[in-house]
N, C-alpha and C positions, 0 to 999 in steps of 0.2 A: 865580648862586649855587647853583640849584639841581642843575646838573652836577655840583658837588665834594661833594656830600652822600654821596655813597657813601664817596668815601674819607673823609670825613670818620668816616663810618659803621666803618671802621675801626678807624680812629683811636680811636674809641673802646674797641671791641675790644682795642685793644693795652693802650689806659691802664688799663681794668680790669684787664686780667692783671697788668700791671706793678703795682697798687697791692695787687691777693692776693697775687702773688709777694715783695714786701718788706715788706708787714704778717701772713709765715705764721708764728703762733705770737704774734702780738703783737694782734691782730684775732680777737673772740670769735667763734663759728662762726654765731650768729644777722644777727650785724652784716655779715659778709664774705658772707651769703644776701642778705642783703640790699643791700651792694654789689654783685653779679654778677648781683642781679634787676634792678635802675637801670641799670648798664651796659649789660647785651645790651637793656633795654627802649628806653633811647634810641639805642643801634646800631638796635637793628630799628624804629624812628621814620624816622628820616636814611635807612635805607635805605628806607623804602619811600615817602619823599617824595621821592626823587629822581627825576631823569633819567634815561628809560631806555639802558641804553648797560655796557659790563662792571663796571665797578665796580660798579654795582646790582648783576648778578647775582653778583659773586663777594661782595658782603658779606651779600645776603641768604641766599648758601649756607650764609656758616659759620655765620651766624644760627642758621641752622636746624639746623647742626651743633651747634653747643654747646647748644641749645634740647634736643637730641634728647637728647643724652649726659644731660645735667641729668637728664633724666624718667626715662630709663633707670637712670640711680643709682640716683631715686628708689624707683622700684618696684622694682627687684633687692636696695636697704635693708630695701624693707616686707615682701618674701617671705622675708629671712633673717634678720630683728629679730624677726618677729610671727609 
């Protein structure tokens, strides 16, 4: 079971995007932080309970890609809002 956790780990990936992508405009912005904080947090769970092997590494990369971008928003919002 715990080989397929990586893609599993995807999997998840995807379903969060798909569930922002068809609730954009219908999903308040507090609620949809808060689904894409639960998605990538149980992607980055799955991935790092898995078996080591590529799927581990490619799903904790985009982890950390979408992690980074996320923070990156963040602070490039806080230095042009405040």
């Amino acid at each position: 079971m715990r080989k397929h956790l990586g893609k599993v780990s995807i999997a998840l990936l995807i379903l969060t995007h798909i569930v922002l992508a068809f609730g954009y405009g219908k999903i308040r912005g507090d609620i949809g932080t808060g689904i894409l904080i639960i998605g990538v947090g149980l992607s980055l769970i799955t991935a790092l309970i898995s078996e080591k092997g590529r799927w581990k590494t490619i799903s904790i990369s985009i982890v950390s890609i979408v992690i980074g971008v996320y923070v990156f928003m963040i602070i490039v919002s806080i230095f042009i809002f405040f």
